[in-house]
Every structure is written in structure tokens, then in C-alpha cells.
KEKE-3310 file (N, C-alpha, C; in steps of 0.2 Angstrom, whole numbers, plus 5000, padded with zeros to 4 digits):
npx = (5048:5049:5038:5039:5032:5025:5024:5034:5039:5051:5064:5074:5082:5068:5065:5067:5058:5046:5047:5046:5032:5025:5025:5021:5007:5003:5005:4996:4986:4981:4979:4970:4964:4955:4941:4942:4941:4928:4929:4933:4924:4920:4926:4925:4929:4947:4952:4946:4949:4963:4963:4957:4968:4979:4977:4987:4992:4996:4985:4985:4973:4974:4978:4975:4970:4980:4984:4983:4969:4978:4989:4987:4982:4995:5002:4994:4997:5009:5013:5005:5011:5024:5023:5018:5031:5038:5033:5033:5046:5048:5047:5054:5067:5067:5071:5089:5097:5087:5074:5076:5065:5058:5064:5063:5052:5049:5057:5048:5045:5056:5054:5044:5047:5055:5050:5042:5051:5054:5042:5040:5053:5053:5043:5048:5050:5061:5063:5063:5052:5042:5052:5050:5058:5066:5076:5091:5091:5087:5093:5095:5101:5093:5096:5103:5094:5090:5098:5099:5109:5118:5108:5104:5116:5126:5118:5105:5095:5100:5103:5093:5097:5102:5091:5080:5072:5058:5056:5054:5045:5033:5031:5041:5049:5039:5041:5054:5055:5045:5052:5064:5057:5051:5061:5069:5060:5067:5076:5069:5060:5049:5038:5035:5040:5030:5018:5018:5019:5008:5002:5007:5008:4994:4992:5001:4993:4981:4986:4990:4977:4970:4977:4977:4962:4959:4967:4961:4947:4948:4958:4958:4964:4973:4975:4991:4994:4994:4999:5014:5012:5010:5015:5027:5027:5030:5026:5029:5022:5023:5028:5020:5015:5013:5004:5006:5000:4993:4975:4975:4976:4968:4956:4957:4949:4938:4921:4919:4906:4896:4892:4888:4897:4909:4908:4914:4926:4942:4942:4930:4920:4923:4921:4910:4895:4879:4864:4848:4839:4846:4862:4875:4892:4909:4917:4929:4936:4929:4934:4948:4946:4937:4947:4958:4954:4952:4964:4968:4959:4965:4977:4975:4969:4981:4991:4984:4985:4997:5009:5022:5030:5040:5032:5021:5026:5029:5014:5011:5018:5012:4997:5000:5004:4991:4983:4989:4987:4973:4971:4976:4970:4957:4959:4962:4950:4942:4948:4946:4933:4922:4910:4909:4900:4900:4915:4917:4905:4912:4923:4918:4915:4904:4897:4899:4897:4902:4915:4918:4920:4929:4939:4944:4939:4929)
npy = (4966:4948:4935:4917:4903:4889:4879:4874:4871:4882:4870:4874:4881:4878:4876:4887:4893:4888:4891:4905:4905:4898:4907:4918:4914:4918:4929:4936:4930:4937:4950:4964:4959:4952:4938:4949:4960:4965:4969:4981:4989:4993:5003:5020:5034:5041:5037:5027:5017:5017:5010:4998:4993:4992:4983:4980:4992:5002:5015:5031:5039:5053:5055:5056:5070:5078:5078:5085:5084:5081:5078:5066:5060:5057:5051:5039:5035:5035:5024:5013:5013:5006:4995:4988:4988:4981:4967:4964:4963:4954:4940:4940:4941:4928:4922:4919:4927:4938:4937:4946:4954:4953:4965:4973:4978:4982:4993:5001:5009:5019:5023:5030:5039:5048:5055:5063:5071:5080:5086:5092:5100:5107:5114:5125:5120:5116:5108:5091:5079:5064:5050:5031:5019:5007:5000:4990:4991:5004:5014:5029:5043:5049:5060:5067:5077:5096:5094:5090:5082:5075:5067:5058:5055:5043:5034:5025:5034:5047:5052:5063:5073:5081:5090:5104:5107:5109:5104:5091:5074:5064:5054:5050:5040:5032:5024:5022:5011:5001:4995:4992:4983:4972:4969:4962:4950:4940:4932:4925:4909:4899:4896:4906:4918:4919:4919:4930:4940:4942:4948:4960:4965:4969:4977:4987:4992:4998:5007:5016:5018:5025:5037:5044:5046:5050:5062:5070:5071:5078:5090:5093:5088:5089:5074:5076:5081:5073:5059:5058:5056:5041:5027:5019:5003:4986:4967:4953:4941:4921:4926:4934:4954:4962:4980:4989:5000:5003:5001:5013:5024:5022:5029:5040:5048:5045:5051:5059:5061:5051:5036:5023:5024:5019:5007:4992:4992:4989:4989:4993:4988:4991:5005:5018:5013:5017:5023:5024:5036:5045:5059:5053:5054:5052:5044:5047:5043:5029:5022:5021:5014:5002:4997:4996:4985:4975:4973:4970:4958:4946:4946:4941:4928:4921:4923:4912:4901:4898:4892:4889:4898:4910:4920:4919:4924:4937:4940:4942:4954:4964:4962:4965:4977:4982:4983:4993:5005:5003:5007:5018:5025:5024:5031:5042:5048:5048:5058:5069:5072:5065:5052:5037:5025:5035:5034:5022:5017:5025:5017:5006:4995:4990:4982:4962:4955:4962:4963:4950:4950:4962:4956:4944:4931:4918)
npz = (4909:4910:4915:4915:4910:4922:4938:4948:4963:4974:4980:4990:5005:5012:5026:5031:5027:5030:5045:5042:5038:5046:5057:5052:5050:5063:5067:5058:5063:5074:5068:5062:5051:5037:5048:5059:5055:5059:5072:5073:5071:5086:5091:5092:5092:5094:5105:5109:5098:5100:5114:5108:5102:5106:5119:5131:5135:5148:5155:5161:5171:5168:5158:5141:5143:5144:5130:5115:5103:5088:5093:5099:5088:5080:5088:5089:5076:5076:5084:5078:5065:5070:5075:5063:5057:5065:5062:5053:5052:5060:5052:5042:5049:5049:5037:5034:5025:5019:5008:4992:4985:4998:5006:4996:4998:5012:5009:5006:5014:5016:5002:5003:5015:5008:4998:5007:5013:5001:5000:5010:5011:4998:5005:5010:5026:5036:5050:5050:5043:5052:5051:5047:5055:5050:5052:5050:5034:5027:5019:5014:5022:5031:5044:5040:5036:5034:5025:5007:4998:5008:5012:5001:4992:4986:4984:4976:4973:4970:4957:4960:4964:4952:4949:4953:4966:4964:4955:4957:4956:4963:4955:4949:4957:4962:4952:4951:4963:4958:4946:4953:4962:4951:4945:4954:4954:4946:4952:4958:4960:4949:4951:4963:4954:4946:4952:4961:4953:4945:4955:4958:4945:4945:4953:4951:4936:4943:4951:4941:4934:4947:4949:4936:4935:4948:4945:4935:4939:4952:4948:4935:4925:4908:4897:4891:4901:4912:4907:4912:4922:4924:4928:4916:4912:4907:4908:4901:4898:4894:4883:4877:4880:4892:4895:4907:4910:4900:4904:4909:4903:4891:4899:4897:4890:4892:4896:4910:4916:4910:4913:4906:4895:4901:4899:4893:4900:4908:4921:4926:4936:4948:4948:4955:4957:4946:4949:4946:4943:4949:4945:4936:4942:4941:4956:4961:4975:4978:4969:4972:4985:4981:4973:4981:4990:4980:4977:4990:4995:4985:4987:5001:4996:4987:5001:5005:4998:4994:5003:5011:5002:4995:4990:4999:5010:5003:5003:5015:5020:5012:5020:5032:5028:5022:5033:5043:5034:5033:5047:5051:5044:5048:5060:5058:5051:5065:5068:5062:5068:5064:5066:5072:5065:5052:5047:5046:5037:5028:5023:5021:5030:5038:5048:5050:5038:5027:5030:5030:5017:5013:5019:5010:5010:5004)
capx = (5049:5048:5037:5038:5026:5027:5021:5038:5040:5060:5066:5081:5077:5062:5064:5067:5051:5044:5048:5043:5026:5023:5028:5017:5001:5004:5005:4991:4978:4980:4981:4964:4963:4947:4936:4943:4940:4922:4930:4936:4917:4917:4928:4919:4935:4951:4954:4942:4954:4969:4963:4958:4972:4985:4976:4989:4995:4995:4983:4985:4968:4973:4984:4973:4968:4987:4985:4977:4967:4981:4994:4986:4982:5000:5006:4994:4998:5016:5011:5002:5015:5029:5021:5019:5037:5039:5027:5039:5054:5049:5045:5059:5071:5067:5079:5098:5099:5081:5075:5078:5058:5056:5067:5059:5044:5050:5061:5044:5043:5059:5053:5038:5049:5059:5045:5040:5055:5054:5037:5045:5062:5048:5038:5051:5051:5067:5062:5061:5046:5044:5056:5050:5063:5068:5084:5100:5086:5087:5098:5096:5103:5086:5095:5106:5088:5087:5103:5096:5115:5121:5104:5107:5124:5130:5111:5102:5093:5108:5102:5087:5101:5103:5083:5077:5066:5053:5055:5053:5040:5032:5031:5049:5050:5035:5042:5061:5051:5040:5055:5066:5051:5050:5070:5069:5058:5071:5077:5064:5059:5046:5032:5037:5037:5022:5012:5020:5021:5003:4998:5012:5006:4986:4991:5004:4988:4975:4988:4990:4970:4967:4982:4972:4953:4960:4970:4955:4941:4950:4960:4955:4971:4973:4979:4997:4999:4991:5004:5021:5011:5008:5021:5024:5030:5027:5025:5030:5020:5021:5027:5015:5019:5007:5006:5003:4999:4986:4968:4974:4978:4961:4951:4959:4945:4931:4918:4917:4898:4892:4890:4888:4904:4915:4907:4923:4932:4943:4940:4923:4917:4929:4919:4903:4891:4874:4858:4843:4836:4852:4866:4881:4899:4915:4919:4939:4937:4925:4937:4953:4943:4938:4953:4962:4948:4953:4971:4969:4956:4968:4985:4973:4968:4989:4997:4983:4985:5004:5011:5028:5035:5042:5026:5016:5027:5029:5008:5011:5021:5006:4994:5000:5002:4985:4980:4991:4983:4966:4968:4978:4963:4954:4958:4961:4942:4939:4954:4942:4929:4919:4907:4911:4896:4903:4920:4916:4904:4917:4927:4916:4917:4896:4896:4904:4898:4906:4922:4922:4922:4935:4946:4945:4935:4925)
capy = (4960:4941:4928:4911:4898:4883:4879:4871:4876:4879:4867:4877:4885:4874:4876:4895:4898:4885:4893:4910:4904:4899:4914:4923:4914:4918:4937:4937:4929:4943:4958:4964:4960:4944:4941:4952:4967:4968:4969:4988:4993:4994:5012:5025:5039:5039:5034:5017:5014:5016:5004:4992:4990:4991:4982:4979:4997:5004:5020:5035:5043:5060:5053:5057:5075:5081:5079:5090:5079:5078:5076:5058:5054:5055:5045:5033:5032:5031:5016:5008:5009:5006:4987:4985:4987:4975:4961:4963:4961:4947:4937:4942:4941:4919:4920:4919:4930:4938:4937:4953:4957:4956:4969:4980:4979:4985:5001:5004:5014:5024:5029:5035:5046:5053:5058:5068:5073:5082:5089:5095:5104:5110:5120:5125:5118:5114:5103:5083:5073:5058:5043:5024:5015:4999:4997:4991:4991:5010:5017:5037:5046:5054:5062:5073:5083:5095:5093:5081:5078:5072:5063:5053:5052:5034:5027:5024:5041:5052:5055:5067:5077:5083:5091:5106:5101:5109:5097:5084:5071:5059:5047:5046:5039:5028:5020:5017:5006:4997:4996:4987:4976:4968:4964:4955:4943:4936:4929:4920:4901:4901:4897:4912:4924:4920:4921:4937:4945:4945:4953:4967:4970:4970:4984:4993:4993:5001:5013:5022:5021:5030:5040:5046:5046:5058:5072:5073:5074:5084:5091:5094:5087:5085:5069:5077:5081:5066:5055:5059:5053:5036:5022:5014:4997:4981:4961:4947:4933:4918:4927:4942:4959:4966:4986:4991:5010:5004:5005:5020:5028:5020:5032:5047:5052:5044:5055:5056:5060:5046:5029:5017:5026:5017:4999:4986:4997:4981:4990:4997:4986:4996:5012:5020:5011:5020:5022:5025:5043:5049:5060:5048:5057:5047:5045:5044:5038:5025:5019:5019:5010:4997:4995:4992:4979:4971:4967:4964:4951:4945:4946:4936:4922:4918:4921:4904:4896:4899:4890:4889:4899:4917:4921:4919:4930:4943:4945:4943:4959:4966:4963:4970:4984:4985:4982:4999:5010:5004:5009:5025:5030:5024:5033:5049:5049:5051:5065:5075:5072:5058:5046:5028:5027:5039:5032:5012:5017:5027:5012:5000:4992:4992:4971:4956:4952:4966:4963:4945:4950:4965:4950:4939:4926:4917)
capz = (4914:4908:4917:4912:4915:4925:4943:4950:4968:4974:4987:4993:5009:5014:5033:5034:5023:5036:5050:5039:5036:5053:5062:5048:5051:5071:5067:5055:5066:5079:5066:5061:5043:5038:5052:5063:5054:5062:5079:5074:5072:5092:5093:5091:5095:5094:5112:5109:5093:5105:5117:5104:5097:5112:5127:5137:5137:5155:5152:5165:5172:5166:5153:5136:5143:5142:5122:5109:5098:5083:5097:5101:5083:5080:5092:5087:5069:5076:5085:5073:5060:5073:5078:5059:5056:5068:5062:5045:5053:5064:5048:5037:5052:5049:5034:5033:5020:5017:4999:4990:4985:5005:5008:4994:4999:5018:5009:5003:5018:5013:4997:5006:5020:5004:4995:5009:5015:4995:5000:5014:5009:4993:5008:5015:5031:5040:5053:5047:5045:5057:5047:5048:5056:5046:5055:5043:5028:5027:5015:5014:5029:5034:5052:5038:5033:5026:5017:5003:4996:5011:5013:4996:4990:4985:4984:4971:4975:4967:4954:4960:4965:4944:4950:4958:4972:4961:4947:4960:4955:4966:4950:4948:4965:4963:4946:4953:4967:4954:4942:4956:4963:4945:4945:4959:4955:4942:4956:4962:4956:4942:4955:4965:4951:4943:4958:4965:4948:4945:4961:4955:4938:4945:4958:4945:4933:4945:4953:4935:4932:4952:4948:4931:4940:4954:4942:4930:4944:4958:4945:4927:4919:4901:4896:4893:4909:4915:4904:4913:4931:4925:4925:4910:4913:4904:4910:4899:4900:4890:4876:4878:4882:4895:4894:4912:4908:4895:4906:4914:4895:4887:4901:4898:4884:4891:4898:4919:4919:4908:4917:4900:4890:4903:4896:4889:4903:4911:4929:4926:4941:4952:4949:4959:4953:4943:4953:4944:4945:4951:4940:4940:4940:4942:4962:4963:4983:4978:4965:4978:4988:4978:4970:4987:4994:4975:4978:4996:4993:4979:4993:5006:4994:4987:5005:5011:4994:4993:5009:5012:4997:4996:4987:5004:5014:5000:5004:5023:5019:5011:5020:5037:5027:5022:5039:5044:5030:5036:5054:5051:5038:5055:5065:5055:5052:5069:5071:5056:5068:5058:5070:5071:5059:5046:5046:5044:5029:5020:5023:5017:5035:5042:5048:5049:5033:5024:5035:5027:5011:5015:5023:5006:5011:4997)
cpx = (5046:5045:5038:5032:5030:5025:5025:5038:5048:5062:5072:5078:5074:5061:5064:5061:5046:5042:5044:5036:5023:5020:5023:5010:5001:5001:4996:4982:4976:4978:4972:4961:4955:4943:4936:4943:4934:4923:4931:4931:4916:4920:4925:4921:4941:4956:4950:4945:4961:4968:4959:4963:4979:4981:4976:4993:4991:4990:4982:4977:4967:4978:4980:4971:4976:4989:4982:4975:4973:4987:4993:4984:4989:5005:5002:4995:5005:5016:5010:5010:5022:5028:5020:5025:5039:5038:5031:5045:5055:5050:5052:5067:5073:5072:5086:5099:5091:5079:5072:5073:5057:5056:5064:5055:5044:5053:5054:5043:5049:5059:5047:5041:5052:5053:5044:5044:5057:5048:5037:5050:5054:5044:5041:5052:5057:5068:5060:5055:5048:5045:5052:5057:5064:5074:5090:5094:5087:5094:5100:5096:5100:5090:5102:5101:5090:5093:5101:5104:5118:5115:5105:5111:5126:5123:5109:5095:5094:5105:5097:5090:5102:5094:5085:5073:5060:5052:5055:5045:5039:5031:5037:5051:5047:5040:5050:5059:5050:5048:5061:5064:5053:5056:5069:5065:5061:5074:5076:5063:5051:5040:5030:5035:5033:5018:5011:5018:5011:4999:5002:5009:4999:4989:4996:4996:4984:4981:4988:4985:4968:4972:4977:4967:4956:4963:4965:4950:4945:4955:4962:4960:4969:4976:4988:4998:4997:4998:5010:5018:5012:5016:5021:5030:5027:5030:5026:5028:5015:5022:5022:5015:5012:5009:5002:5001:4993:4978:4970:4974:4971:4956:4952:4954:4938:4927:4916:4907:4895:4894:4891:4894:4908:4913:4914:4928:4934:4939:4933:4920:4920:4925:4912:4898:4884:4868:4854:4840:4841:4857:4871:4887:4904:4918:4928:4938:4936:4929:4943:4950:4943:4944:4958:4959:4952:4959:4973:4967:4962:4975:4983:4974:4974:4990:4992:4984:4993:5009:5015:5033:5034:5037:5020:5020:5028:5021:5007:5013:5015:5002:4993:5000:4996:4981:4982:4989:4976:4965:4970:4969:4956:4953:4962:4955:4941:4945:4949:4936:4922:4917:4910:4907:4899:4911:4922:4911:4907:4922:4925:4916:4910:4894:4901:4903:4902:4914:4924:4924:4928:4940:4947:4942:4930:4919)
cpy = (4954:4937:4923:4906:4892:4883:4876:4874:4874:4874:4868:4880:4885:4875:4883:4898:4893:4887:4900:4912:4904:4903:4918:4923:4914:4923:4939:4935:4933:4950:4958:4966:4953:4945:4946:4959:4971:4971:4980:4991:4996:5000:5015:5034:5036:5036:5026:5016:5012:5010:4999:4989:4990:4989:4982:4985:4999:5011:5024:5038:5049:5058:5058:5066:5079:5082:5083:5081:5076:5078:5066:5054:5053:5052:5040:5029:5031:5025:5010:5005:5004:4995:4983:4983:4978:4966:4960:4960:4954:4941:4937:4939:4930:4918:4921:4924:4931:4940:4943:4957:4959:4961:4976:4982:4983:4992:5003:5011:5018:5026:5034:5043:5051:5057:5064:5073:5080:5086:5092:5100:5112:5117:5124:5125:5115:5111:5095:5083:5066:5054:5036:5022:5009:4996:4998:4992:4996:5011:5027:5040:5052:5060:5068:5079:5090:5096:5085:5078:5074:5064:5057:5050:5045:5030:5029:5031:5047:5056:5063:5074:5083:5088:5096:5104:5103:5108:5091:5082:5064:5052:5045:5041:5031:5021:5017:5011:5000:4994:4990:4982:4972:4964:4961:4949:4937:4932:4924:4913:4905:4900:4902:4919:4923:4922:4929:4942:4945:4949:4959:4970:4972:4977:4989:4995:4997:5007:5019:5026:5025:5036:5047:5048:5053:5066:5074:5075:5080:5091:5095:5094:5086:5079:5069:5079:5075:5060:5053:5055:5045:5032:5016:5008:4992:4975:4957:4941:4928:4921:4933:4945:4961:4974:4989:4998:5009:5005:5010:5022:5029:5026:5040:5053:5051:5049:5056:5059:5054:5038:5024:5020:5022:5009:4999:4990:4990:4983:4993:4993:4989:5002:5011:5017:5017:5019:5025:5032:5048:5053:5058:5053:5051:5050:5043:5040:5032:5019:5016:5015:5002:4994:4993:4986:4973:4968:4966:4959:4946:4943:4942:4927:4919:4917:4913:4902:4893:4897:4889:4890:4907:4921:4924:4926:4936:4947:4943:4951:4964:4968:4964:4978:4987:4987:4989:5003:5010:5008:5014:5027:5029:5029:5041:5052:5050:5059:5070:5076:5069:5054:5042:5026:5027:5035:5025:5013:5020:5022:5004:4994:4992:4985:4967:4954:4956:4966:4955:4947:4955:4960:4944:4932:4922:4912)
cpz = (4911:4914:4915:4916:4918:4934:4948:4957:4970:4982:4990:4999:5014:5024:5035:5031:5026:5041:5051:5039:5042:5058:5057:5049:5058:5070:5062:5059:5072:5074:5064:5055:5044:5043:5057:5063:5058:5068:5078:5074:5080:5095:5091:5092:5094:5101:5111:5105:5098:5109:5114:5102:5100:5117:5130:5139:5145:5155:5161:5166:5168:5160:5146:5139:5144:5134:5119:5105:5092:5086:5099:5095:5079:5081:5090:5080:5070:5078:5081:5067:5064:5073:5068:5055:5058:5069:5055:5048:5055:5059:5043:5041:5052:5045:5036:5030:5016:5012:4997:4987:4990:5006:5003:4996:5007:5015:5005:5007:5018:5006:5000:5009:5015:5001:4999:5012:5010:4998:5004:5014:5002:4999:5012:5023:5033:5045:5050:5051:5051:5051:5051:5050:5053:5048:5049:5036:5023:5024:5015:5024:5030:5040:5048:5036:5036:5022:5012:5001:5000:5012:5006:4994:4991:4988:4978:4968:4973:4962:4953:4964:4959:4944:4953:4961:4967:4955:4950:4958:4960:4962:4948:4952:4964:4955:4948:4957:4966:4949:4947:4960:4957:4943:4948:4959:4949:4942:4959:4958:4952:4946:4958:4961:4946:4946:4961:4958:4942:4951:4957:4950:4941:4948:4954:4940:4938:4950:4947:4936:4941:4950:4941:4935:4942:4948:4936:4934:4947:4954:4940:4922:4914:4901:4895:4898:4914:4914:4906:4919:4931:4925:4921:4910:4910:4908:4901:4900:4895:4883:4872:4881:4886:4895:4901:4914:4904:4896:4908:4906:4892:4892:4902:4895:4885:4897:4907:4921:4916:4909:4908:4895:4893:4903:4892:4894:4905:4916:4931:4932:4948:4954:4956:4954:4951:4946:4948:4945:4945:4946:4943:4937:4943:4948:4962:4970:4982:4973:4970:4981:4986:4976:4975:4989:4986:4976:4984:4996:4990:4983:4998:5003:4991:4996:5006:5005:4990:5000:5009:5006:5000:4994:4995:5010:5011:5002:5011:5024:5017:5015:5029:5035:5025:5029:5043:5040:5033:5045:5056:5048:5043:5059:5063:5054:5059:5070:5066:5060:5067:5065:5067:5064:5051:5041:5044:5038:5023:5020:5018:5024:5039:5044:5046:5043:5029:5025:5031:5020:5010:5014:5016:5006:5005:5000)
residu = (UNK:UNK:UNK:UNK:UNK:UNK:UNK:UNK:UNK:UNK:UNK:UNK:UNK:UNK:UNK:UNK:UNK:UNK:UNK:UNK:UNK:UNK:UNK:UNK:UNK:UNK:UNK:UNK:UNK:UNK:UNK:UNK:UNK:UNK:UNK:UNK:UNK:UNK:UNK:UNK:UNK:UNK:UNK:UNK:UNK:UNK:UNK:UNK:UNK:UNK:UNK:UNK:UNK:UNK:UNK:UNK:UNK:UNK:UNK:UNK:UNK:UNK:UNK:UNK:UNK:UNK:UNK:UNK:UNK:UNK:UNK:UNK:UNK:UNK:UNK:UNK:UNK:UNK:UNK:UNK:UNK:UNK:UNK:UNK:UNK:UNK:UNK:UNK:UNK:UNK:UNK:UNK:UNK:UNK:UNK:UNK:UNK:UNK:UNK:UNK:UNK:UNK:UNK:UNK:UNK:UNK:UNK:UNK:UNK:UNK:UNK:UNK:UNK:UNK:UNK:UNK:UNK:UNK:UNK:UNK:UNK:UNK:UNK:UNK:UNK:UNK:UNK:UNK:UNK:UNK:UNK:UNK:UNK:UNK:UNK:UNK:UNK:UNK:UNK:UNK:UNK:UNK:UNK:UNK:UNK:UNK:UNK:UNK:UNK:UNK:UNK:UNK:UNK:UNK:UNK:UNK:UNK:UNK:UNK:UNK:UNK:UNK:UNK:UNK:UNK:UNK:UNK:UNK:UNK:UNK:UNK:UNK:UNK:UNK:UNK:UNK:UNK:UNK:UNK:UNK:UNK:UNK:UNK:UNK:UNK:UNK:UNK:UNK:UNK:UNK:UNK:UNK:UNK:UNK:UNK:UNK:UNK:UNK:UNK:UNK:UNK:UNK:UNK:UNK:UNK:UNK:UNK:UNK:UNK:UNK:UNK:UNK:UNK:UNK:UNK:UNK:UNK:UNK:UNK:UNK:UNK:UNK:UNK:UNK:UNK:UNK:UNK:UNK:UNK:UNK:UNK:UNK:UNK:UNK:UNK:UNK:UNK:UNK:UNK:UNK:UNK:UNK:UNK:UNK:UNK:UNK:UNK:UNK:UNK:UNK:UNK:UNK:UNK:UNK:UNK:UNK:UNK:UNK:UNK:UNK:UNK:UNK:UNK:UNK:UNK:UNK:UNK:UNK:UNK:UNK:UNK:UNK:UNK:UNK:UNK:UNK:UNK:UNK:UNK:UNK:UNK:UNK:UNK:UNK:UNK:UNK:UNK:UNK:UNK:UNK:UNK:UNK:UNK:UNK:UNK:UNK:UNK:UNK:UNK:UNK:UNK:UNK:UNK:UNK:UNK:UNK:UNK:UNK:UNK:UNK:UNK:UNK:UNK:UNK:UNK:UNK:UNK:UNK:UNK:UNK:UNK:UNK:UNK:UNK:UNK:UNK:UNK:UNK:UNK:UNK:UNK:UNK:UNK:UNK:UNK:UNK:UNK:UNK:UNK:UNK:UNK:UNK:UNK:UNK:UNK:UNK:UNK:UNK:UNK:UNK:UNK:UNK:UNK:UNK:UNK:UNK:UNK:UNK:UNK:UNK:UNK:UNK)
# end
């Protein structure tokens, strides 16, 4: 994939990414990404997350005593994602003709169902997972499960038909995704995809190195089995070739107890950091963590510094969806039983100060 330089912005459009931008910063000052992360610190249960995050829901006296506990955080994770569909669409819905990264970035949530719909069929279960709706967006005919050929046929998907389900990889999946994100921004004006196409490469880049991290700690992969997980994709820019697989590749030999061997690492500020007295091992959580906080930060400061380009609602797209991972991984911590406490410190979420820098704020 070629960037070029140059900083031109396209004036085709200009009122529909007007009108996009608008309607974006409406949704965004409601959702509870920047300063409004702190506000989540005041549930304490998966019932205070519910009525934080639905107020105007009408709540029966006996209503929550009808549920089992993973009956109501269910429904809440349908909830949540349900209204974040919705906050896409709204925005997307401003084009004529909605530019063709948007729309990637929304079937993000059908390579997701297929995946599992694989992880599914694989366990033999025979009743379907719960599908995202995306409306016309949706290409694979979920509601044929579990016939996968019926489910595929005549999509870009086909191919995983030539597989048994126990040759299925969730990295073939993850790389067709990443592999049609990087077309589309061909498309784009040069402002556009330069902007966008550095978020992309940062988060391809730290997907690999958690990707690694995780199958050597929880795992004890060798690097040949590590090798086929990553995606190896390159970036052209300016004339030079970025190799998006190269720090995940560079940590495959370095040591996960020793703290200073992971010096010149790029992402070494990513990790757990070293405490003095302490024996330091390589935390994968801590890593994913970070490494998300990195390119949300990274998605908050484009969408305010990219105003009325396709750039800006690409990380409106974003950064609803960070804002749904956060509050699912919310409100999954208390379904494990996890104090309000417990669940905003493994978040990284203990204060408004912490919440600004969460939120991007400089």
C-alpha cells in the first residue's frame, strides 16, 4: 500500500462531510469516551452500568430479579453494541453514496460474527451466535447457520469454503479486513489517506506485537507457530517501504523475564513497566491495554484536528467503537464478580485525571 505526501484537502462532497462532522460531534459529546469517561466510575454493578448508560429506560420494580446475572449482562452488551451501530449509521447515513473505508470499518462487525460463527460450527454447536445488525452493509447470510456454504457463497468469504472448519484461522479473516481497509484508501484524497493510513499501519503494527506477546506468554509458542498469526502487510511512504509484521517479528527471541533486553524495542513503552525489588515478567493485559489507550489517544487527536474530511468520521467510527469495547469489558468485569474498584483499575480508569488522558486530551 503507497501513501503519497502532500496535505491537499478534497473539495468534492464538502457539505455532506459538513453535515457528517456535525452530527458526529453531537454523538460524541454524549458517548462516554474524554471527559466523560469519569462519569463510569459511579456504577458499582451491572445494574448501575445499565442505568448509567440507558436513563431514560423505564425500569420495572421486579424487572432485574427475573434475570440470572449472565442473562442481564447479555442484554446489556446487546444494548450497548446495538446503540453503537446506530451512532455509525447515523453518521454514515449523511452521505449519498458512503465512502467505501466507512463501510469497512462497519463490516468490521461481520468479520467479527463470522469468526465466531467458525468458533461455533468448530464446537459443534448448532444453534447461531447473536449477529450485529448492519442492515444492507451485511453481506454473509448469517440466518442460513450452520450451513456455512449457504452462509458464504458469492462473498468474498468463498474461499474458506476450500477449508475444513479445523483449518480455520482467525488470522485469515483478520488480514482479508486489513488487506481491504488499505485498498480503500486509494480512493481517498491524499490528505485523507495519509491521515487515515497512519492510524491503520500504527494499529496493524501493535495488533501483530499483542498477537505475539499473548501466544508466547499464555501459550509458549515458538516463533514458527507464532509467524503464520501475524499479518504481514506493508505501507509505502514516500518512497519507503514500512514492514508492518517487523516489531512483532524483532520480539519473538527476546527474553519475557528480562526488563532491559526489551531496550531499542519501538513499543517498549507499551509494556509493564519494572519496579525495583520486584521480578519483572512480560504482562500481555498490560500491553493490550496500553496499546489500545495508544491509538485511541491517537483516533481522538485526528478526528478534532481533521474537521470536515473523511479522515474525521473514519475515527468517529473508531472511537464509538472503543467506547463499546470499553463498556462491554465494563460491564463484563462486574458479571465475573469484580468490584467497581477492581474493574476501573484494570482499566486504567481510577479519576478524572486518568479519564483525560484515556480521552486524548493533551
Amino acid at each position: 500500500m503507497k501513501l503519497m505526501s502532500g496535505t491537499k484537502r478534497p473539495s468534492q462532497n464538502s457539505g455532506e462531510r459538513a453535515f457528517a462532522y456535525a452530527k458526529a460531534m453531537g454523538i460524541i459529546r454524549k458517548t462516554f469516551i474524554g471527559n466523560r469517561i469519569s462519569e463510569l466510575t459511579k456504577a458499582h454493578s451491572i445494574i448501575d452500568l445499565d442505568r448509567l448508560l440507558f436513563p431514560t429506560r423505564t425500569y420495572g420494580l421486579q424487572e432485574h430479579d427475573s434475570f440470572h446475572d449472565r442473562d442481564l449482562l447479555l442484554e446489556l452488551e446487546r444494548r450497548i453494541t446495538k446503540r453503537t451501530i446506530q451512532n455509525i449509521l447515523s453518521v454514515m447515513n449523511s452521505f449519498s453514496r458512503p465512502p467505501q473505508i466507512l463501510v469497512q470499518q462497519l463490516r468490521s462487525y461481520e468479520y467479527a460474527d463470522l469468526k465466531t460463527c467458525f468458533n461455533y460450527l468448530s464446537a459443534g454447536k448448532t444453534s447461531p451466535p447473536l449477529i450485529t445488525n448492519i442492515g444492507l452493509f451485511r453481506t454473509v447470510h448469517f440466518d442460513a447457520y450452520p450451513d456455512i456454504k449457504k452462509m458464504i457463497s458469492g462473498t468474498e468469504f468463498e474461499f474458506l469454503l476450500e477449508k475444513n472448519i479445523d483449518e480455520f484461522s482467525e488470522a485469515e479473516l483478520d488480514l482479508l479486513y486489513y488487506q481491504h481497509l488499505l485498498k480503500t484508501l486509494n480512493r481517498l484524497s491524499v490528505f485523507d489517506r495519509i491521515n487515515i493510513g497512519k492510524i491503520a499501519a500504527e494499529e496493524i503494527s501493535l495488533r501483530n506485537c499483542a498477537v505475539a506477546i499473548r501466544m508466547r506468554t499464555y501459550f509458549n509458542k515458538s516463533p514458527d507457530e507464532i509467524l503464520p498469526q501475524l499479518l504481514k502487510l506493508e505501507m509505502t511512504v514516500d518512497n519507503i517501504t514500512i514492514d508492518l509484521s517487523a516489531e512483532a517479528r524483532k520480539i519473538l527471541e527476546i527474553p519475557l523475564d528480562s526488563y532491559e533486553d526489551w531496550n531499542g524495542w519501538r513499543w517498549k513503552k507499551l509494556i509493564n513497566p519494572d519496579y525495583d525489588g520486584k521480578e519483572w515478567k512480560m504482562d500481555p493485559r498490560h500491553f493490550q491495554n496500553a496499546a489500545s489507550h495508544y491509538i485511541y489517544r491517537m483516533t481522538y487527536r485526528y478526528f478534532r484536528r481533521t474537521p470536515l474530511s473523511i479522515c474525521s468520521a473514519f475515527c468517529y467510527i473508531k472511537l464509538n467503537q472503543f467506547e463499546q469495547d470499553l463498556l462491554i469489558s465494563i460491564a463484563e468485569g462486574f458479571g465475573l464478580g469484580m468490584t467497581g474498584n477492581d474493574v476501573f483499575d484494570l482499566l486504567k480508569i481510577s479519576s478524572p485525571q486518568e479519564a483525560l488522558v484515556y480521552g486524548g486530551e493533551q
